[in-house]
N, CA, C and O of each residue as an XYZ file, in Angstrom:
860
protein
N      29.841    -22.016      0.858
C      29.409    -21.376      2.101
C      27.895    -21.149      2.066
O      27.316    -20.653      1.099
N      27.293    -21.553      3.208
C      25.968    -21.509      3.252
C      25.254    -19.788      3.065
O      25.668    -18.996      3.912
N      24.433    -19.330      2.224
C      23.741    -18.392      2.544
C      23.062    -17.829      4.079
O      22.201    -18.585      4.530
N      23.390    -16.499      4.967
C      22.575    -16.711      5.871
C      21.082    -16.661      5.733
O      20.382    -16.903      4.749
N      20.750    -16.284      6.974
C      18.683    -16.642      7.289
C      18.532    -14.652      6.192
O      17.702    -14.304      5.352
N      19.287    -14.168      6.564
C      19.308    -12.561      6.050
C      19.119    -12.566      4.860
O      17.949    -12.325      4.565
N      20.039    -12.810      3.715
C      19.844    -13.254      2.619
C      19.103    -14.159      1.834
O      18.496    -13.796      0.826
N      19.122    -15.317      2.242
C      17.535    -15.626      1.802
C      16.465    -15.207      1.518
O      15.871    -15.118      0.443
N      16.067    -14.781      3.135
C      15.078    -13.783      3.033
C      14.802    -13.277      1.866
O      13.872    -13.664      1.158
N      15.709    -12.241      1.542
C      15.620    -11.367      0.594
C      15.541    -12.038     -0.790
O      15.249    -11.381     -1.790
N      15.750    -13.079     -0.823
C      15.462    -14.024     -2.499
C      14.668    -15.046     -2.150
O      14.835    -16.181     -2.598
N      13.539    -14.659     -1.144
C      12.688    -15.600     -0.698
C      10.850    -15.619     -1.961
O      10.269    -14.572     -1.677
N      10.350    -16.088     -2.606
C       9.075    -15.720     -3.130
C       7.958    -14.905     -2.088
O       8.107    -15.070     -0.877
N       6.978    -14.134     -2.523
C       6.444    -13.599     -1.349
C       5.284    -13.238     -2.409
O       5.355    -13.777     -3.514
N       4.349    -12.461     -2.168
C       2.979    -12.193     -3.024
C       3.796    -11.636     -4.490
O       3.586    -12.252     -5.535
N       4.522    -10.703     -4.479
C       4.800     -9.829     -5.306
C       5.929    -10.480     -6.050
O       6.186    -10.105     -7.194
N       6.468    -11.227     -5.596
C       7.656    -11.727     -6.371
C       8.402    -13.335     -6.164
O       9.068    -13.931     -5.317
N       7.984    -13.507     -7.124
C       7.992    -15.674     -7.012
C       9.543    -16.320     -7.671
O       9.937    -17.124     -8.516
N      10.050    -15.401     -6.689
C      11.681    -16.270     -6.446
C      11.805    -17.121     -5.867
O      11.123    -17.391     -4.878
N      12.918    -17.940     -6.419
C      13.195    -19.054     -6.051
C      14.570    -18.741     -5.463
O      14.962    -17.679     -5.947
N      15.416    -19.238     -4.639
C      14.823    -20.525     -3.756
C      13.856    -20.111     -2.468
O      13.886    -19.065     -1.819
N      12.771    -21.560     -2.265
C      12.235    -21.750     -1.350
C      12.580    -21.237      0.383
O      12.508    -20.032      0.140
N      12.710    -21.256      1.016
C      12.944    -20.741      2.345
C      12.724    -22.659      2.834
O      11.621    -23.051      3.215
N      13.959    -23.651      2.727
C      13.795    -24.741      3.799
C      13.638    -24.749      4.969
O      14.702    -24.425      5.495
N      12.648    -25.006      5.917
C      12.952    -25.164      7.464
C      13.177    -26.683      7.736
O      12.452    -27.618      7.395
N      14.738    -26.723      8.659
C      15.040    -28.324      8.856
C      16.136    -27.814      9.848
O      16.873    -26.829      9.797
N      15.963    -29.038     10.973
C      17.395    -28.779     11.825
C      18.631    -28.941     11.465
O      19.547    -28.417     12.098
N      18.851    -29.777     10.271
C      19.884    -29.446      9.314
C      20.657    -28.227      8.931
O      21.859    -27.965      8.965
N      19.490    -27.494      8.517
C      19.791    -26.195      8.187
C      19.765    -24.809      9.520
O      19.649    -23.621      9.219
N      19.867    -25.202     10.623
C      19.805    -24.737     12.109
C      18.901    -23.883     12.749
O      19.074    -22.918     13.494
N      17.787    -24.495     12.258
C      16.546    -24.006     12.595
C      15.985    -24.591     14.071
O      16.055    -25.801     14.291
N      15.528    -23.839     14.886
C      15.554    -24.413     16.440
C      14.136    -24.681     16.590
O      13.535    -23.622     16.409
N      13.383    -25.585     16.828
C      11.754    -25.860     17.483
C      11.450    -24.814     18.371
O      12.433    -24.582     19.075
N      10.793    -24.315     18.547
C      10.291    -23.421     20.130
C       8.908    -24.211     20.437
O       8.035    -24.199     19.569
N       8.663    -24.999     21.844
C       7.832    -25.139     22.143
C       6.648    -23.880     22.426
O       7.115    -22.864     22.940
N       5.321    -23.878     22.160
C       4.775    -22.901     21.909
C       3.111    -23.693     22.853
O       2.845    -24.891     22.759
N       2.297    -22.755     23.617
C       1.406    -23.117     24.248
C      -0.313    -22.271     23.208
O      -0.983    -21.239     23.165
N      -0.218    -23.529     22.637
C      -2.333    -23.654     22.559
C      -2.010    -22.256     21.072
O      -2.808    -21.321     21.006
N      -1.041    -22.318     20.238
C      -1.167    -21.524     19.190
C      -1.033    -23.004     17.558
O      -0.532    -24.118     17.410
N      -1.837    -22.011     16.721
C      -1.388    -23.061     15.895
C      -0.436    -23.436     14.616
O      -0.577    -24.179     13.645
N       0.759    -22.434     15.153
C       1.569    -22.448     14.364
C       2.745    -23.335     14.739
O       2.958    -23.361     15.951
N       3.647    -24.149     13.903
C       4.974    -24.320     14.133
C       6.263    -23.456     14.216
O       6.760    -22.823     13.284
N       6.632    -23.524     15.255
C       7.583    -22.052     15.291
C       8.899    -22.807     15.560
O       9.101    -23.895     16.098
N       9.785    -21.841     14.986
C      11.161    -22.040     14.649
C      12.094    -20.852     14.901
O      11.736    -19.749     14.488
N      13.245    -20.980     15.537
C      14.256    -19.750     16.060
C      15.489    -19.994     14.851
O      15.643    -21.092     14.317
N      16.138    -19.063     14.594
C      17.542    -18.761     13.346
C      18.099    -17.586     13.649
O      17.374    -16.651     13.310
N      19.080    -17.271     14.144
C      19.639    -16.083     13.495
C      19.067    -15.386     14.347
O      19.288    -14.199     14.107
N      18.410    -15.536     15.266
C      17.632    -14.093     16.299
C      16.480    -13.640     15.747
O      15.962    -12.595     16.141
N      15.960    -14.387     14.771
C      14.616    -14.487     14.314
C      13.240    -15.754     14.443
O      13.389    -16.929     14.105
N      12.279    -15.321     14.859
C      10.826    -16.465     15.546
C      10.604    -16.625     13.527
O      10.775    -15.742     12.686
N      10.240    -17.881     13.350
C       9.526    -18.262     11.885
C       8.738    -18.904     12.860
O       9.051    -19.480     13.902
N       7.540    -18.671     12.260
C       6.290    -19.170     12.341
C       5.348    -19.604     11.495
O       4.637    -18.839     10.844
N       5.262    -21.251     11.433
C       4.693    -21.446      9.945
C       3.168    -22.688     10.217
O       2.963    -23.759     10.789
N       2.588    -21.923      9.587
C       1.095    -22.662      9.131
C       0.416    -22.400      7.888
O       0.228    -21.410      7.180
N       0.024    -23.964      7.853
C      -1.121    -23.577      6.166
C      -2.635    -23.958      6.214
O      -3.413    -24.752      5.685
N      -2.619    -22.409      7.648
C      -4.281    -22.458      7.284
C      -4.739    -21.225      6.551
O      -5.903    -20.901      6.315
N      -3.400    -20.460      6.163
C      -3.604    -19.036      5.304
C      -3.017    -18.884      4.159
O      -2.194    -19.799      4.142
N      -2.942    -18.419      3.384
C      -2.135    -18.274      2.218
C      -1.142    -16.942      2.424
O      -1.131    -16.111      3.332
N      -0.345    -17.059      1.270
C       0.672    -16.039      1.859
C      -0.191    -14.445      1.602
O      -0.178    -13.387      2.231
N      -0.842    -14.871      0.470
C      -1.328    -13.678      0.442
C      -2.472    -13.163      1.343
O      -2.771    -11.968      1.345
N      -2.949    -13.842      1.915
C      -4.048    -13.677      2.893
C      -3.432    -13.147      3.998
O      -3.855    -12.193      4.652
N      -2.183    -13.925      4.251
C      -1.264    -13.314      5.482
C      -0.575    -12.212      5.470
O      -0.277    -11.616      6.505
N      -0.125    -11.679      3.853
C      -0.102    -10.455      3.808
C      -0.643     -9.061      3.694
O      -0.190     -7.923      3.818
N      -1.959     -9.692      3.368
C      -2.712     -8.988      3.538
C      -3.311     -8.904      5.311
O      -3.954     -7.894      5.599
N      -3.211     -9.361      5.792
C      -3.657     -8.957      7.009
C      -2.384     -8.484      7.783
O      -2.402     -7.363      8.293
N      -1.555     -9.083      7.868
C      -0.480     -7.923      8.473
C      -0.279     -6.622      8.030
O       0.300     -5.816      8.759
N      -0.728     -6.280      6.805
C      -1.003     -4.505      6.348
C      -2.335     -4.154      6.534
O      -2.367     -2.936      6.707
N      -3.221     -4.537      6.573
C      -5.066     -4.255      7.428
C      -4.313     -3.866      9.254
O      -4.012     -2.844      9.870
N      -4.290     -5.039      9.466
C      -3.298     -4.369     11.241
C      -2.712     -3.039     11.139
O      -3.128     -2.068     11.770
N      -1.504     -3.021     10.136
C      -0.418     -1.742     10.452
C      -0.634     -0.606     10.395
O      -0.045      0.331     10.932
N      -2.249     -0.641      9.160
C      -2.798      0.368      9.097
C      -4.056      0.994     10.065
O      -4.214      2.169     10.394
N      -4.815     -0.075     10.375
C      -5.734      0.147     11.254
C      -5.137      0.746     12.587
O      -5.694      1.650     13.211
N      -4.009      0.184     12.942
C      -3.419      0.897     14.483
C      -1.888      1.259     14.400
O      -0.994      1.040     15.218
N      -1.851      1.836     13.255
C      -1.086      3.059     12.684
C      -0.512      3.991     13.805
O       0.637      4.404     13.647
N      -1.126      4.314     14.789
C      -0.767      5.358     15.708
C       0.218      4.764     16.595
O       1.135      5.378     17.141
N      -0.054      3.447     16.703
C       0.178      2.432     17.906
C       1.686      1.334     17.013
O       1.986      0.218     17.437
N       2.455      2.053     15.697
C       2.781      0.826     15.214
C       4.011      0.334     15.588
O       4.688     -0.451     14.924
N       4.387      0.964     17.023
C       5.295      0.489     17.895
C       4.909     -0.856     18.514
O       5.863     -1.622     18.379
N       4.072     -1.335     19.025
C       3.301     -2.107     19.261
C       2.988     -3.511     18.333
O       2.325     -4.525     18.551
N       3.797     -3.042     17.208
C       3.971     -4.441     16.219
C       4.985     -4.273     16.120
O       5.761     -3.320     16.192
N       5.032     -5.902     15.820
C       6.366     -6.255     15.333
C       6.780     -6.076     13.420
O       5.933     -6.266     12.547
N       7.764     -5.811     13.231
C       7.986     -5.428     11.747
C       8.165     -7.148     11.002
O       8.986     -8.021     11.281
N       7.536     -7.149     10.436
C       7.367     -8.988      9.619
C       7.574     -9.020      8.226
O       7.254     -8.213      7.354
N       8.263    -10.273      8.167
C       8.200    -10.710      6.460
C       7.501    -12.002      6.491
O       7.640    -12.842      7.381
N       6.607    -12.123      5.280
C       5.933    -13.260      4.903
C       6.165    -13.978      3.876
O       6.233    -13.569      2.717
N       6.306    -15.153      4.279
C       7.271    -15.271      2.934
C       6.640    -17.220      2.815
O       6.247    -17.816      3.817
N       6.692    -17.865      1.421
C       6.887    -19.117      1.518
C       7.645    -20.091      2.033
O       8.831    -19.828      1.831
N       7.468    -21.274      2.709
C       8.596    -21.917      3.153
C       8.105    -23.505      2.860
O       7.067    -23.712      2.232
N       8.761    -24.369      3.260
C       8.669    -25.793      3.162
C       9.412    -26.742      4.190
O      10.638    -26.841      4.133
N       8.644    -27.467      5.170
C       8.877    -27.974      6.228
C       8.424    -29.305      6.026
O       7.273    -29.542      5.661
N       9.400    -30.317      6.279
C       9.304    -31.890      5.942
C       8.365    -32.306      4.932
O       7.446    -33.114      5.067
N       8.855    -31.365      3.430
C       8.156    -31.918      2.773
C       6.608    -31.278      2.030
O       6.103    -31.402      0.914
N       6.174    -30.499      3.398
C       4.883    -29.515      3.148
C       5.524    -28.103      2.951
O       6.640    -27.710      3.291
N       4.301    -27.312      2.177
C       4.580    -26.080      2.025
C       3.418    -25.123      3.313
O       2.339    -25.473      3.792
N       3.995    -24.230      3.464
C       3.787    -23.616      4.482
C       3.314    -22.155      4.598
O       3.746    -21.954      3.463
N       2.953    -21.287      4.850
C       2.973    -19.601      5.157
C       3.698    -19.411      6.347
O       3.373    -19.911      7.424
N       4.825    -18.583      6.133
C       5.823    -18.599      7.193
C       5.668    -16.889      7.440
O       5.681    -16.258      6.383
N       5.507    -15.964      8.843
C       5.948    -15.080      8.961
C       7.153    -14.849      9.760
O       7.040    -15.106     10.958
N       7.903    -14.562      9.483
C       9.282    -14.018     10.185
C       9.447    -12.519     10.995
O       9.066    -11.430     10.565
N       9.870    -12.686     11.802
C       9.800    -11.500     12.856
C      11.659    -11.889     13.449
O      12.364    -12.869     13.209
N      11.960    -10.522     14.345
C      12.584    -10.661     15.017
C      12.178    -11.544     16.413
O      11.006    -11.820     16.665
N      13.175    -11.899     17.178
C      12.731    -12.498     18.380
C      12.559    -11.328     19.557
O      13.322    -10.481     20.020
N      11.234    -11.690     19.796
C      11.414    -10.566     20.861
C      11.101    -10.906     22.108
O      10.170    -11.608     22.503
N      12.054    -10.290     22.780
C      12.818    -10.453     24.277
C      11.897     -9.878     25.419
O      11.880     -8.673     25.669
N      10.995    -10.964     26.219
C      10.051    -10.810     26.870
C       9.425    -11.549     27.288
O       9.769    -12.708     27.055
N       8.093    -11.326     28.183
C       7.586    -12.379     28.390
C       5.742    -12.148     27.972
O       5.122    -11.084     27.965
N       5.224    -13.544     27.659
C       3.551    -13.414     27.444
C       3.142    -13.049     28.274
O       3.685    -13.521     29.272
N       2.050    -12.083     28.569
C       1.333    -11.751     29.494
C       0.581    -13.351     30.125
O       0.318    -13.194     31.317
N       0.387    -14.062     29.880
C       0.108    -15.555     30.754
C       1.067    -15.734     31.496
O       0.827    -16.298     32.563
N       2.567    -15.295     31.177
C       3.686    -15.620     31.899
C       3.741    -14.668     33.422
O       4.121    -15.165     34.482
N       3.387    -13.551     33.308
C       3.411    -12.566     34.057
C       2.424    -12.593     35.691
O       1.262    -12.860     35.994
N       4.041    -12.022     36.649
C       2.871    -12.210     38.197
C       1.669    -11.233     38.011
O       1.652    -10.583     36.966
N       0.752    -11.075     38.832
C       0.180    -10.236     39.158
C       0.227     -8.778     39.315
O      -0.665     -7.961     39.088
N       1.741     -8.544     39.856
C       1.212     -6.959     39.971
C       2.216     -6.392     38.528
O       2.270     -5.300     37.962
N       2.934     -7.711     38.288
C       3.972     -7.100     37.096
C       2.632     -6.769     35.886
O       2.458     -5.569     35.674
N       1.712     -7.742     35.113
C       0.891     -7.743     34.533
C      -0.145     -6.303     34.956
O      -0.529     -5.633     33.998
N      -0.536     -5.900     36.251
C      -1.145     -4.909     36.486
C      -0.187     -3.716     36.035
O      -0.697     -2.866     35.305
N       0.958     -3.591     36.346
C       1.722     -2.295     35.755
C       2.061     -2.366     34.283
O       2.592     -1.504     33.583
N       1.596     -3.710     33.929
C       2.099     -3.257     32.327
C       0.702     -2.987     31.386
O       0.580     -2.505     30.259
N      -0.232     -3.482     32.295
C      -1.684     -2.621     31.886
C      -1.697     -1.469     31.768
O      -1.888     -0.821     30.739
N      -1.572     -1.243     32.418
C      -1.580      0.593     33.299
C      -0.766      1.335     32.541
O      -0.958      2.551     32.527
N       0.341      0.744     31.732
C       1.439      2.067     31.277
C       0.801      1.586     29.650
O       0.728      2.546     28.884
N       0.322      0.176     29.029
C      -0.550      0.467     27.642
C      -1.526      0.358     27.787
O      -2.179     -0.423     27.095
N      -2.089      1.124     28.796
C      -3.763      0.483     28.440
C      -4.576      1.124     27.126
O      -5.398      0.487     26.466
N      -4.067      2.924     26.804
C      -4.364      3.364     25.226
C      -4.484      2.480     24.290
O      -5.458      2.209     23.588
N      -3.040      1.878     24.328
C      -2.811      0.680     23.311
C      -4.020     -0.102     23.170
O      -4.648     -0.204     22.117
N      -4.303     -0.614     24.194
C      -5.155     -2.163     24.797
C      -6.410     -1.459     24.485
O      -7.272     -1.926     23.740
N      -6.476     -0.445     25.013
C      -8.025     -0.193     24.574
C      -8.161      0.451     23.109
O      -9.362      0.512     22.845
N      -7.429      0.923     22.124
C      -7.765      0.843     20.851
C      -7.890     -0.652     20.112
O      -8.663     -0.899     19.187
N      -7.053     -1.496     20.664
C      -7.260     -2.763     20.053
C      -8.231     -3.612     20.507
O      -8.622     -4.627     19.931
N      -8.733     -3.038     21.883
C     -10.231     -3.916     21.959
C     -11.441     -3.559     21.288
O     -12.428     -4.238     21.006
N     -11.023     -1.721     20.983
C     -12.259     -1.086     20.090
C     -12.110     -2.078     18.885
O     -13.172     -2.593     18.537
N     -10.990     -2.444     18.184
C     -10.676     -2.680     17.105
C     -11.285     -4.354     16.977
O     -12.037     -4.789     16.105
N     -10.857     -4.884     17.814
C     -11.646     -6.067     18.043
C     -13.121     -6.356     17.841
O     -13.681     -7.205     17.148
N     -13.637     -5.319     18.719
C     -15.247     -5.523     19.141
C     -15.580     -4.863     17.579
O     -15.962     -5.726     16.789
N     -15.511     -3.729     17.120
C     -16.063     -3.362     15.357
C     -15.968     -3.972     14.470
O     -16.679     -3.832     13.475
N     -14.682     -5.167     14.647
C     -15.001     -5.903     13.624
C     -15.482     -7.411     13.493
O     -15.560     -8.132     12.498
N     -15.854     -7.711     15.174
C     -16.775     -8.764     15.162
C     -18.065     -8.708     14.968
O     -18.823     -9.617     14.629
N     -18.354     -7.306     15.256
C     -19.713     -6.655     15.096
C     -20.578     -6.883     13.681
O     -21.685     -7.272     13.310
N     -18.730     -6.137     12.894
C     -19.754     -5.984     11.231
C     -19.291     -8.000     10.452
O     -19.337     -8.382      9.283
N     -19.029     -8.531     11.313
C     -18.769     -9.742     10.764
C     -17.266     -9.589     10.091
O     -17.152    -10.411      9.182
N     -16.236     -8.890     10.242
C     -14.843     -8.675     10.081
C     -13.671     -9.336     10.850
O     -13.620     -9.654     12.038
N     -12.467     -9.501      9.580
C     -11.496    -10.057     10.388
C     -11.484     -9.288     11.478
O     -11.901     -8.130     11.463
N     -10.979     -9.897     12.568
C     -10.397     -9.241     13.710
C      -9.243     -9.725     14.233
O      -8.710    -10.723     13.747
N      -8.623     -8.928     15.509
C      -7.051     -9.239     16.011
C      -7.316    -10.570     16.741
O      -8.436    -10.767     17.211
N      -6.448    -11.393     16.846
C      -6.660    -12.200     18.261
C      -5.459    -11.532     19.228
O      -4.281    -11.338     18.927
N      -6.130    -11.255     20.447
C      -5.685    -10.553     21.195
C      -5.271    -11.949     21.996
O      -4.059    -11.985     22.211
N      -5.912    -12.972     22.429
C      -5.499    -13.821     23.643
C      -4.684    -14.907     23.038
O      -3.729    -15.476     23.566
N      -5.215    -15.128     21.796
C      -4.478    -16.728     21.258
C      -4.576    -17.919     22.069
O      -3.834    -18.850     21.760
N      -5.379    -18.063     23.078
C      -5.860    -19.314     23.824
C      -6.904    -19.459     23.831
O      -7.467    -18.717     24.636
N      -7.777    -20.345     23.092
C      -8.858    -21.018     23.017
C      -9.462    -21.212     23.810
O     -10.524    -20.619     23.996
N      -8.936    -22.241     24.667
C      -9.171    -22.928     25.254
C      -9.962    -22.063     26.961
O     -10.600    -22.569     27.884
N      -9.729    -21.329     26.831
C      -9.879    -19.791     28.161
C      -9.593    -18.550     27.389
O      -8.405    -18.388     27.111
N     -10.200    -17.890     27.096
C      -9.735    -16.621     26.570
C      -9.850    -15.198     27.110
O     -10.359    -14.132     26.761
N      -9.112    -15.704     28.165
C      -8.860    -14.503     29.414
C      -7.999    -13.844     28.964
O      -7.420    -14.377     28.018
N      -7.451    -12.311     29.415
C      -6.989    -11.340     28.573
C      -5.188    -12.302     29.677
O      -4.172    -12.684     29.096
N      -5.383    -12.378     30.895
C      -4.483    -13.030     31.840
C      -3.621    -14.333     31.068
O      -2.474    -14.645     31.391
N      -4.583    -15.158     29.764
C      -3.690    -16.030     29.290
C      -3.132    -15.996     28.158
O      -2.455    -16.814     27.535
N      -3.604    -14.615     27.884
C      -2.829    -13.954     26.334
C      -1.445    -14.636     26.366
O      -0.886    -14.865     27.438
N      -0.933    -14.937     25.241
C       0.100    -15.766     24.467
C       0.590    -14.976     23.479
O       1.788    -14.955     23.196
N      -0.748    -13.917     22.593
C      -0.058    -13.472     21.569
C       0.372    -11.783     22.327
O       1.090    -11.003     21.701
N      -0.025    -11.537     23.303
C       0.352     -9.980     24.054
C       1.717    -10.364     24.814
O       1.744    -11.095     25.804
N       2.707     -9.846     24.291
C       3.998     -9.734     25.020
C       4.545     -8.292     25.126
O       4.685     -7.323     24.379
N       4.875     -8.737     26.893
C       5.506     -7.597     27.600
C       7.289     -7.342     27.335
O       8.174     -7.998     27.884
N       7.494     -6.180     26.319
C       8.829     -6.484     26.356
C       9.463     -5.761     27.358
O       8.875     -4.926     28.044
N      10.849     -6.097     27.492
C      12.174     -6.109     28.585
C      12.302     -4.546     28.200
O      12.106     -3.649     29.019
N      12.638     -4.343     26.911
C      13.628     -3.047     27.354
C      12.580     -1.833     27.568
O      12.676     -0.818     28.257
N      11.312     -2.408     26.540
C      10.480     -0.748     26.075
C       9.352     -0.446     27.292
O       8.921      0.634     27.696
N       8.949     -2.239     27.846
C       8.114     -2.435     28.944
C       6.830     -1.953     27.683
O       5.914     -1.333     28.223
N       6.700     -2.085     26.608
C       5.479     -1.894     25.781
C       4.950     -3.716     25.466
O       5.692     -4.685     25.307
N       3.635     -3.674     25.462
C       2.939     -4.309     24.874
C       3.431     -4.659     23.441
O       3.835     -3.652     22.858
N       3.507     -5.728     22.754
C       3.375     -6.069     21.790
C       2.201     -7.115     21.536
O       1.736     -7.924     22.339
N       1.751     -6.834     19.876
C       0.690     -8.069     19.555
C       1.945     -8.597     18.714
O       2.822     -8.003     18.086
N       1.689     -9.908     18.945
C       2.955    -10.713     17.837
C       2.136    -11.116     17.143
O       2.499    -10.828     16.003
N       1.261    -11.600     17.111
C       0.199    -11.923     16.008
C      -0.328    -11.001     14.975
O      -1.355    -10.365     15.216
N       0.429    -10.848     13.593
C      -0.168    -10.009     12.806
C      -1.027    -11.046     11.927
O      -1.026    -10.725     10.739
N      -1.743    -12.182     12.211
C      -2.628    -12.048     11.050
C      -3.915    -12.114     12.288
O      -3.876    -12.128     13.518
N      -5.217    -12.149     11.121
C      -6.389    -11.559     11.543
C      -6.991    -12.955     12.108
O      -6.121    -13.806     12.294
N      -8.157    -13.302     12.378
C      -8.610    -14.238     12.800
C     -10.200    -14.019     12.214
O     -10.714    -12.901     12.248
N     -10.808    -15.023     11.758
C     -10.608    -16.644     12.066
C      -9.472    -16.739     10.792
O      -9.170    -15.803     10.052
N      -9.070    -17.767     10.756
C      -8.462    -18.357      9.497
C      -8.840    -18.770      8.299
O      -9.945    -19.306      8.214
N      -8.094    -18.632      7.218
C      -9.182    -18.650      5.841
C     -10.141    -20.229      5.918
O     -11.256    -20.446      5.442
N      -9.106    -21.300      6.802
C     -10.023    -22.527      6.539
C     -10.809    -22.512      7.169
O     -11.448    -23.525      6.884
N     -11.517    -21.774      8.299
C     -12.081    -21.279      8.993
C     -13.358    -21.006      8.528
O     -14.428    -21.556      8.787
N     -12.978    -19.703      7.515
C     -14.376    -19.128      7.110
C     -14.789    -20.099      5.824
O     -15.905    -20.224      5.320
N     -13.617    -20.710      5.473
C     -14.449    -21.498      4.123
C     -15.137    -22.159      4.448
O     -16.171    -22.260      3.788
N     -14.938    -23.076      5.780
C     -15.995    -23.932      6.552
C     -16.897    -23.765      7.407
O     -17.510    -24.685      7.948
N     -17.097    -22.346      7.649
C     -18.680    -22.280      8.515
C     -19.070    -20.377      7.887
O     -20.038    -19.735      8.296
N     -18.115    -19.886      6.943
C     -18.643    -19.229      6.583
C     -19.134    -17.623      7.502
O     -18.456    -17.401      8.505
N     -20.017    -16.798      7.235
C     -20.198    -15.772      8.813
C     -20.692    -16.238      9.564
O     -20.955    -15.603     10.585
N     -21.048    -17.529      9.433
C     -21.847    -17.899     10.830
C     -20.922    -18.268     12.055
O     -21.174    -18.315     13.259
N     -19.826    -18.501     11.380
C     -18.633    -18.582     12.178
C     -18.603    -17.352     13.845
O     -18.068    -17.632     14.918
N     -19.252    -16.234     13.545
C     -19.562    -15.351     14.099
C     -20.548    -15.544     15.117
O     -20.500    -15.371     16.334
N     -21.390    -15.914     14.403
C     -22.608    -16.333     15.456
C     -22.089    -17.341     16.423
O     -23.116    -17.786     16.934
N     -20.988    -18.000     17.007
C     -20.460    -19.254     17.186
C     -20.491    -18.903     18.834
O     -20.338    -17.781     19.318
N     -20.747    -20.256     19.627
C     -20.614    -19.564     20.995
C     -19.027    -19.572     21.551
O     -18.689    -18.846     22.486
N     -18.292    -20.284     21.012
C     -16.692    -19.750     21.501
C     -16.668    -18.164     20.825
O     -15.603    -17.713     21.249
N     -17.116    -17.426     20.243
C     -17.064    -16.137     19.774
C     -17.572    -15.159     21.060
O     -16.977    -14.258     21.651
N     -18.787    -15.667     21.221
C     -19.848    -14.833     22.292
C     -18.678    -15.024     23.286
O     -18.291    -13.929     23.697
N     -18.025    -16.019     23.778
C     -17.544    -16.226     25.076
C     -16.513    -14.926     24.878
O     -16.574    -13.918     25.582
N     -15.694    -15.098     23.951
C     -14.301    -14.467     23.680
C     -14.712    -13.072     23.927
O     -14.377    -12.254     24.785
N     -15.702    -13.022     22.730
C     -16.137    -11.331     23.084
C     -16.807    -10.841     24.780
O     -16.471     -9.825     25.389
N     -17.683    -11.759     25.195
C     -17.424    -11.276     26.768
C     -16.467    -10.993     27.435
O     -16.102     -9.870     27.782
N     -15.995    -12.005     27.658
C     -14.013    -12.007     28.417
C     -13.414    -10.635     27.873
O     -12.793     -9.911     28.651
N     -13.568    -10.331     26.748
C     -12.720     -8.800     26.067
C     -13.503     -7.773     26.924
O     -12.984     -6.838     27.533
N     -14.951     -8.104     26.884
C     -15.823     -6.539     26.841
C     -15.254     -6.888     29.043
O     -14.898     -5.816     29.532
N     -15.197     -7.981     29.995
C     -14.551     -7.732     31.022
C     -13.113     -6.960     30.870
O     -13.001     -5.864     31.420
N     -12.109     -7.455     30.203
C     -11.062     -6.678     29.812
C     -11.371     -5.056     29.770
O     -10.973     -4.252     30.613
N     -12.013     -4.808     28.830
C     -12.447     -3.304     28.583
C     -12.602     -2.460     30.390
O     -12.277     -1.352     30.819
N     -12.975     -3.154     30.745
C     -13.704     -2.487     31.721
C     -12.710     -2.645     32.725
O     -12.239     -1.645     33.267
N     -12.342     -3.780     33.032
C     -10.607     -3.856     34.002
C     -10.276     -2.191     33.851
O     -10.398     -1.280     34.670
N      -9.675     -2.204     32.061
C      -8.870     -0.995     31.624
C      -8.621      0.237     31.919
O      -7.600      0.884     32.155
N     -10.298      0.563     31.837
C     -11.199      1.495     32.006
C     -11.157      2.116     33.506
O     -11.479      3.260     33.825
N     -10.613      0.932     34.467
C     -11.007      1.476     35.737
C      -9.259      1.624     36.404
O      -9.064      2.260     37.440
N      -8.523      1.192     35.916
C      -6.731      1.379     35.760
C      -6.622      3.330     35.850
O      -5.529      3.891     35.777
């Protein structure tokens, strides 16, 4: 009888403890694709749980930034999702996988107009500690949250990683690791900061701020 996704877990390797077995992801083993817009992870559904796996971080890098988050907005830690990070291996490659529950909602990109305006309005506390949190640590050259997860436009409107959930109507960031990515900084280093997709991002936020502000 197959082990479930539950158990594994729990005899999965992770920073602290390098058990074996591996965590396989394969449709074999009934792992579901989720198409996913302009993020750069491969994501996978099991069991009522999102895996999300990329190796542009290490596990420990990824665990370490999902506890920098939990602690930094500590007040707010309804607002995250509870995660395990764990190793995995997908066709062959090894991976940094975080595991979350699935949560039942929609991205704020998904959202009409006035639905998105009322779900401002009831977190904007939230929203505006995490833009403080944002802007201080682009400032001192620090990881920071990605609040939008779209590149490509980084309007607070096409957020991907801000989801509105169903039952609590709270904001969530699903994104617990920090940004940029470790391959990131190995390759441009803090100047990475100085970068003009940075300047842009941080404008678009500091408009956000001020939306908030006037809610």
């Amino acid at each position: 009888m197959e082990p479930n996704t539950e158990d594994l877990l729990n005899r999965l390797p992770t920073v602290s403890n390098e058990v074996i077995p591996r965590l396989i992801i394969s449709a074999e083993a009934g792992f579901i694709p989720l198409h996913t817009e302009s993020i750069s992870s491969k994501v996978f559904i099991k069991d009522g749980k999102v895996f999300k796996l990329n190796n542009r971080n290490s596990v420990e890098r990824a665990e370490s930034d999902a506890q920098v988050l939990k602690t930094r907005l500590a007040e707010y830690e309804d607002h995250l999702p509870d995660s395990t990070i764990v190793e995995c291996e997908y066709e062959g490659v090894i991976y940094t996988c975080v595991v979350q529950e699935v949560i039942e909602g929609e991205e704020l990109k998904k959202l009409g107009a006035e639905q998105l305006r009322e779900a401002l309005k009831e977190n904007k506390d939230f929203l505006l500690e995490l833009l403080k949190y944002f802007f201080e640590s682009i400032e001192a050259k620090k990881l920071y949250p990605d609040i939008v997860g779209y590149p490509k436009d980084p309007e607070y409107f096409n957020s991907v990683n801000l989801i509105l959930e169903k039952e609590s109507n709270k904001v969530i960031l699903c994104d617990v690791g920090l940004s940029p990515h470790q391959d990131t900084l190995d390759k441009n280093g803090l100047d990475f900061y100085d970068s003009e997709n940075v300047r842009i991002y941080v404008a678009k936020m500091r408009k956000f701020q001020e939306l908030l502000l006037e809610l």
